[in-house]
C-alpha positions as MATLAB code, in Angstrom:
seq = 'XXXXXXXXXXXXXXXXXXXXXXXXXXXXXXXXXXXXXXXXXXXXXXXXXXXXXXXXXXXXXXXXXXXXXXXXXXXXXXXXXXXXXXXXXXXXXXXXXXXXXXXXXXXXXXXXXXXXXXXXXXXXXXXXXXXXXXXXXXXXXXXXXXXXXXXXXXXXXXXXXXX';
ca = [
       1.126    4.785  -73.859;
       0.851    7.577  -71.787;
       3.789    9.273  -70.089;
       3.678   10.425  -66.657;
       5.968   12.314  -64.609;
       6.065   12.058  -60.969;
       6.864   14.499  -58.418;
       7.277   13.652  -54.576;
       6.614   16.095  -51.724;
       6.619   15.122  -47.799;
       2.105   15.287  -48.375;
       1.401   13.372  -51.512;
       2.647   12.262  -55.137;
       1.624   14.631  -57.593;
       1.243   13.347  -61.300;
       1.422   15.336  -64.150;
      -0.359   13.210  -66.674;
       0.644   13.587  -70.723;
      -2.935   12.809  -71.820;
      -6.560   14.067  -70.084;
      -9.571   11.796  -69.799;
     -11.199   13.300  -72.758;
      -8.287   12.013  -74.532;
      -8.407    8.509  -72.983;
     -12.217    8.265  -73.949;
     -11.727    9.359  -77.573;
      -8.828    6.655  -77.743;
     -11.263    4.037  -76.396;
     -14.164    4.807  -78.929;
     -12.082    5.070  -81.815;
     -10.125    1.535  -80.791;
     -13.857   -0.033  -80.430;
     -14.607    1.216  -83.831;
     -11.709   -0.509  -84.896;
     -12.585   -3.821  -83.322;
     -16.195   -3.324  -84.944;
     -14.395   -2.776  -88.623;
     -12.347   -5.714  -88.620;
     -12.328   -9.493  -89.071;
      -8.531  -10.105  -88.898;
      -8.128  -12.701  -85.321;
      -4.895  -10.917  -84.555;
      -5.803   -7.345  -85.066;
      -9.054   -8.586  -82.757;
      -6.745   -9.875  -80.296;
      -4.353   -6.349  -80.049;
      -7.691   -4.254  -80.367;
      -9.131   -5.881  -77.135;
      -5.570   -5.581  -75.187;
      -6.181   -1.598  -75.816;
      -9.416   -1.281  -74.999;
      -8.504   -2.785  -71.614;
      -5.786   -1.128  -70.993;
      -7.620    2.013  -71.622;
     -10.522    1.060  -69.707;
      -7.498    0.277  -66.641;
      -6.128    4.059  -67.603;
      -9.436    5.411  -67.517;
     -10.447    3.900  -64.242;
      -6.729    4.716  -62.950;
      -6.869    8.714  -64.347;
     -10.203    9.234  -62.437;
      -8.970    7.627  -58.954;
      -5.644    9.485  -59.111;
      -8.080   12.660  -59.864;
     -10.184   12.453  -56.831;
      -6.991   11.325  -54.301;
      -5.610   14.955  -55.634;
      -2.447   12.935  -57.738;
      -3.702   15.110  -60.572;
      -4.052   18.771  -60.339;
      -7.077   20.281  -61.624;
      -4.399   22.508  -63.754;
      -3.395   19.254  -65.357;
      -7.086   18.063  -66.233;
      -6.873   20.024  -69.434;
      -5.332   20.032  -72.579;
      -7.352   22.993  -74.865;
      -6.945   21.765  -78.192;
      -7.297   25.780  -79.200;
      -7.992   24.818  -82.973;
      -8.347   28.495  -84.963;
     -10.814   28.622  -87.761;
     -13.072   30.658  -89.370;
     -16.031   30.290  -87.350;
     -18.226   31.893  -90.549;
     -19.281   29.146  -92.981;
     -18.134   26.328  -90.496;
     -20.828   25.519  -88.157;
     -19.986   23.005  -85.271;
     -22.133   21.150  -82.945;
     -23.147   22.661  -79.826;
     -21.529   20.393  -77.206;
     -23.064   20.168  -73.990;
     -24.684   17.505  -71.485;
     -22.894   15.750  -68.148;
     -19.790   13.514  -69.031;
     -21.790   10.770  -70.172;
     -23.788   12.545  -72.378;
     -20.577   14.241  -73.769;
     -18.817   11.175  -74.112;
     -21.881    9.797  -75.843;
     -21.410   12.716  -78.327;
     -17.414   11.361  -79.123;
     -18.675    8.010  -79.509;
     -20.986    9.383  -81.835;
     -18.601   11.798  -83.678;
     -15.877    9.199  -84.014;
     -18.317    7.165  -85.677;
     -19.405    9.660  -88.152;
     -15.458   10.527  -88.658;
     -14.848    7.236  -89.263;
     -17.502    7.360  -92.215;
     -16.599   10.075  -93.604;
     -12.769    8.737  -93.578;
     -14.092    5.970  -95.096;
     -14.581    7.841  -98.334;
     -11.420    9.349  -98.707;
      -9.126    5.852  -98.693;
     -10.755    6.123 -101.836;
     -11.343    9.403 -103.057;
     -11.201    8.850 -106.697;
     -14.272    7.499 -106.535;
     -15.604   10.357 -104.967;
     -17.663   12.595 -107.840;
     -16.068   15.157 -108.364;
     -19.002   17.365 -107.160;
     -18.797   15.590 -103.556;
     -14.971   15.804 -103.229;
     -15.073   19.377 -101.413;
     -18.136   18.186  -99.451;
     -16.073   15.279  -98.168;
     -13.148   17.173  -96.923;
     -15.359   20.532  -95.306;
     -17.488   17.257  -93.539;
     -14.020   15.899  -92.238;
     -12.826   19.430  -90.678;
     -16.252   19.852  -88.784;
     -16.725   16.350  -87.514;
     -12.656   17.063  -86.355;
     -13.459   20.054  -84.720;
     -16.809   18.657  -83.027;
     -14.370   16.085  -81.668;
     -12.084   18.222  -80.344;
     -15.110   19.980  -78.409;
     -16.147   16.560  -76.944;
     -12.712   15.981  -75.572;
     -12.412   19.781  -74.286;
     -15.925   19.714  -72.941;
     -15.091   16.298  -71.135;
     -11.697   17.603  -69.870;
     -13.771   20.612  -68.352;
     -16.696   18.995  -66.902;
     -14.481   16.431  -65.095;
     -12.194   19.048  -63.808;
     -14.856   21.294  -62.412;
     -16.644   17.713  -60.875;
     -13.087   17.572  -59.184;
     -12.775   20.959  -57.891;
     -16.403   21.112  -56.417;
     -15.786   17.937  -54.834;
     -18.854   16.221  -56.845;
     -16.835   13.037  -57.385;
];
């Protein structure tokens, strides 16, 4: 559910929206990897209800972009995660949307994995345990990237007047 505030002005409606598209596309990749995970008919059923109504949000978020709903100042959301940078290597994002959003898919998928392994840690040798959790805080803060690097790319496609 996203909440969004309206404000009204003689010239046009101006939205301030609680979520970005980068979040909206992370949301939709991680609710497909859910539908891809399960078997259960009724979790099927509530999985593919999200992922349209994210796909509607989505397609909503951009239009309201582009008619100027959204201000560019709203397009982000920094996640401004602070970490040692020394010892904990992240991904280089970069590419168009597409190619970024490619990279969340592909990130969630691996964080999904690797979360995997933790529902049952104590089967995780004991040698592997600290592997499992550095692997979980770099695959977190390669998705945060993604969703920053989509927020960014989209706003500045906005503000040049690309889209």
């Amino acid at each position: 559910m996203v909440l969004v505030c309206y404000f009204y002005s003689p010239k046009v409606t101006i939205k301030y929206m609680a979520e970005t598209l980068g979040m909206l596309c992370d949301k939709l990749t991680i609710a497909h990897l859910k539908q891809y995970h399960t078997q259960d008919n009724v979790r099927l059923q509530s999985l593919s209800t999200q992922i349209l109504q994210l796909q509607l949000e989505i397609n909503e978020y951009v239009a309201d972009a582009i008619s100027g709903k959204i201000l560019p100042a709203r397009m982000t959301f920094a996640a401004n995660k602070v970490f040692k940078s020394e010892g904990n290597t992240v991904a280089t994002i970069d590419g168009n949307i597409g190619e970024v959003f490619y990279q969340l898919a592909n990130v969630n998928c691996k964080l999904w994995h690797e979360q995997e392994k933790v529902y049952e840690f104590e089967k995780v040798a004991v040698s592997e345990k600290d592997n499992v959790v550095k692997q979980l805080a770099l695959l977190n803060l390669e998705r945060n990237k993604c969703i920053d690097a989509i927020n960014e790319q989209f706003k500045k496609s906005i503000v040049n007047g690309e889209l």
